[in-house]
C-alpha positions as semicolon CSV with decimal commas, in nm:
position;residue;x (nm);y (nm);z (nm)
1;X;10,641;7,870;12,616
2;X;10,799;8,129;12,837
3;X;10,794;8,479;12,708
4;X;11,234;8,413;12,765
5;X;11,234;8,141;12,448
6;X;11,133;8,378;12,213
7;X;11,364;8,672;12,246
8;X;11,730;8,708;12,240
9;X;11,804;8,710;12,634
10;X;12,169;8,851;12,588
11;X;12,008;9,144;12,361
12;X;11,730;9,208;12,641
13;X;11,885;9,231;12,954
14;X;11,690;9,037;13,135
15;X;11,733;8,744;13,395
16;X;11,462;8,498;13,357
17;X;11,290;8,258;13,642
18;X;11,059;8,084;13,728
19;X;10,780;8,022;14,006
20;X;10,553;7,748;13,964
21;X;10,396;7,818;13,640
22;X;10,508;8,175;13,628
23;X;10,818;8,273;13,401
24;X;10,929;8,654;13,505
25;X;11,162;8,824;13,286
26;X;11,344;9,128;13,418
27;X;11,440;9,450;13,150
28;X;11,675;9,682;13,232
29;X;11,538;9,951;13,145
30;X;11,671;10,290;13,187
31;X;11,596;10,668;13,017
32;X;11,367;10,840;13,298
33;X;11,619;10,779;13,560
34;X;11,954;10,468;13,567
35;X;11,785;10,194;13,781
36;X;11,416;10,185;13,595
37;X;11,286;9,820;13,474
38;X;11,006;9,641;13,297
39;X;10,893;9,280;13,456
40;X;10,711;9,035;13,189
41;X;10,527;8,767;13,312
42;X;10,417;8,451;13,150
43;X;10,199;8,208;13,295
44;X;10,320;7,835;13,090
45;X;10,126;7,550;13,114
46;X;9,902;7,346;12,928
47;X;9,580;7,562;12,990
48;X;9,750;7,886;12,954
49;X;9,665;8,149;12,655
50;X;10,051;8,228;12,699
51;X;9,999;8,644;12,692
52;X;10,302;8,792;12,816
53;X;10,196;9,022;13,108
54;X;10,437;9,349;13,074
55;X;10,437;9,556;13,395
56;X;10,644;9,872;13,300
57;X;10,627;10,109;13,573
58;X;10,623;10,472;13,417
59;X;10,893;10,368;13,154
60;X;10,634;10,323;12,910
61;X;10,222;10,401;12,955
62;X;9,939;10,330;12,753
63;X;10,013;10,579;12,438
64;X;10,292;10,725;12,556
65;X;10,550;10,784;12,848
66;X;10,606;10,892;13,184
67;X;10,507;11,259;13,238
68;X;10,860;11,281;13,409
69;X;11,120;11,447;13,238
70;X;11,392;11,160;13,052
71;X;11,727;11,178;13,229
72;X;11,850;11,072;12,915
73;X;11,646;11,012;12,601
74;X;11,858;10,833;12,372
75;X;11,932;10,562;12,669
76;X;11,522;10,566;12,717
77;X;11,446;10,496;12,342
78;X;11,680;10,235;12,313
79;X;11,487;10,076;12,613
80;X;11,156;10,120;12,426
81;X;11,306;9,942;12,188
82;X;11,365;9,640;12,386
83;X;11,017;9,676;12,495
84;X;10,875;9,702;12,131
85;X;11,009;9,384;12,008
86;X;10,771;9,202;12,250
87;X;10,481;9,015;12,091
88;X;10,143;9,185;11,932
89;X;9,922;9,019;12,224
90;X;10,120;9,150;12,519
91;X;9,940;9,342;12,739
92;X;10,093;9,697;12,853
93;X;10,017;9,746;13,212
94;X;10,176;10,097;13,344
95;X;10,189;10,235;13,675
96;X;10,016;10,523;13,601
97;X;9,693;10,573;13,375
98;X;9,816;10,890;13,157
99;X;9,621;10,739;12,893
100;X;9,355;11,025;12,791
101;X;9,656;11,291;12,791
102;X;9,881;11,052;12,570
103;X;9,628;11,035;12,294
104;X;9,524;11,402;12,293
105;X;9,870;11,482;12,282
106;X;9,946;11,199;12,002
107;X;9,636;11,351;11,858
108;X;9,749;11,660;11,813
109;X;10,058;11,524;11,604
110;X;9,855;11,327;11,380
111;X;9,499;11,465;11,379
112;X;9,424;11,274;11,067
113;X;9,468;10,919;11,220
114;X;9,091;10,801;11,225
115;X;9,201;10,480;11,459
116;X;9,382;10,712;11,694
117;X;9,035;10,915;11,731
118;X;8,858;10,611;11,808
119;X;9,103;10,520;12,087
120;X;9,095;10,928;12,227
121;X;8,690;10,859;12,229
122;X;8,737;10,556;12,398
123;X;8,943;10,685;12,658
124;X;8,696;10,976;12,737
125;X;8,386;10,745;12,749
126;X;8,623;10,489;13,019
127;X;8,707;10,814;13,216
128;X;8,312;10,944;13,211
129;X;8,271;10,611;13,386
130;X;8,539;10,647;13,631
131;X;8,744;10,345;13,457
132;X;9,108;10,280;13,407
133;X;9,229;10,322;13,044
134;X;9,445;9,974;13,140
135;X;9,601;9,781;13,022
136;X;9,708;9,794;12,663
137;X;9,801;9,574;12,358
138;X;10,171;9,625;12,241
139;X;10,046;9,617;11,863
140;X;9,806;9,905;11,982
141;X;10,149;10,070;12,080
142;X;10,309;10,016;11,779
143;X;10,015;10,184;11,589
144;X;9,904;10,466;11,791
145;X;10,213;10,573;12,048
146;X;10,407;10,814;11,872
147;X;10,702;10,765;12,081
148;X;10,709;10,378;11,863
149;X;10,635;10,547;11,544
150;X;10,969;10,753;11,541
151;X;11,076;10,609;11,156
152;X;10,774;10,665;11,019
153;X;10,791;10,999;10,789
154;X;10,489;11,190;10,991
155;X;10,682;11,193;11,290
156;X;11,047;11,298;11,102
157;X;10,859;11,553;10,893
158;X;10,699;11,736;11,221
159;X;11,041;11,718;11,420
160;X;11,277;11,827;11,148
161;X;11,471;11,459;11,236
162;X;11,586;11,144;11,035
163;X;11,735;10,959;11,285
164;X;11,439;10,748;11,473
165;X;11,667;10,833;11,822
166;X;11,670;11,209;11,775
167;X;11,313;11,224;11,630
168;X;11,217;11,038;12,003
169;X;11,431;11,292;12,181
170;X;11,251;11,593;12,028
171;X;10,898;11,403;12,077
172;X;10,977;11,372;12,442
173;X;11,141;11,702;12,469
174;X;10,753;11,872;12,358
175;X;10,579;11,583;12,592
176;X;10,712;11,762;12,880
177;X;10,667;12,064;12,795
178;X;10,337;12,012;12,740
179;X;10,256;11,826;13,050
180;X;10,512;12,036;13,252
């Protein structure tokens, strides 16, 4: 099955094709600057596991975003939206490994997340080692990137926000000043 049969193509954005046993899907997906998107790639056919391959440029990295500053936020959480309906077992490949500074800074916001810990020492031992901290799974994402958790009450409570879209605009708005 092609990564295109399982999501609502009109909803995505995205103009699917195929290359031998390759399905691409494009995804418009804008917020660090107008003309950013997200490629997934499916490999279909009869010995294939079927793992969508999502290559997402600095629109979304493992843990967290682009150290660039968002053009426009709002646009750039409704395209990590598009991105976070993808399956569980679709593997997050960025073009930039921002990884370790993602979780310390995701650390920082919830210091009491045990898994999140786990992940940070993970990173550190793969960077002791000289290793990539890539790719990632999108249920990982879902758990541990706090631009993805924006509904959950942690993330409202520290920004002040109810709205998922403005508690992602504030999140992003400390990211870079962090990392500025």
């Amino acid at each position: 099955m092609c990564i295109r049969d399982s999501i609502n193509a009109e909803y995505m954005g995205i103009a699917p094709f195929s290359i031998g046993d390759l399905c691409f899907c494009y995804f418009h997906t804008p917020g660090i600057t107008d003309d950013r998107s997200t490629i997934a790639v499916t490999q279909v056919n009869a010995n294939s596991t079927k793992t969508p391959l999502l290559f997402t440029g600095s629109t979304l990295t493992v843990g967290g975003l682009a150290l660039e500053k968002a053009r426009d936020p709002y646009v750039l959480y409704q395209s990590l939206q598009k991105l976070r309906s993808l399956p569980n077992e679709t593997l997050v490949f960025p073009s930039q490994d921002n990884a370790l500074n993602n979780a310390v800074f995701a650390k920082t916001l919830d210091p009491k997340n045990d898994l999140l810990q786990m992940k940070l020492n993970y990173f550190e031992q793969l960077r002791s080692q000289g290793a990539l901290c890539v790719p990632s799974l999108m249920a990982e994402e879902r758990r541990l990137n706090p631009f993805f958790r924006c509904s959950e009450p942690l993330m409202q409570e520290l920004t002040g926000e109810k709205e998922p879209s403005r508690v992602f605009a504030k999140l992003k708005k400390a990211h870079e000043m962090v990392y500025k």
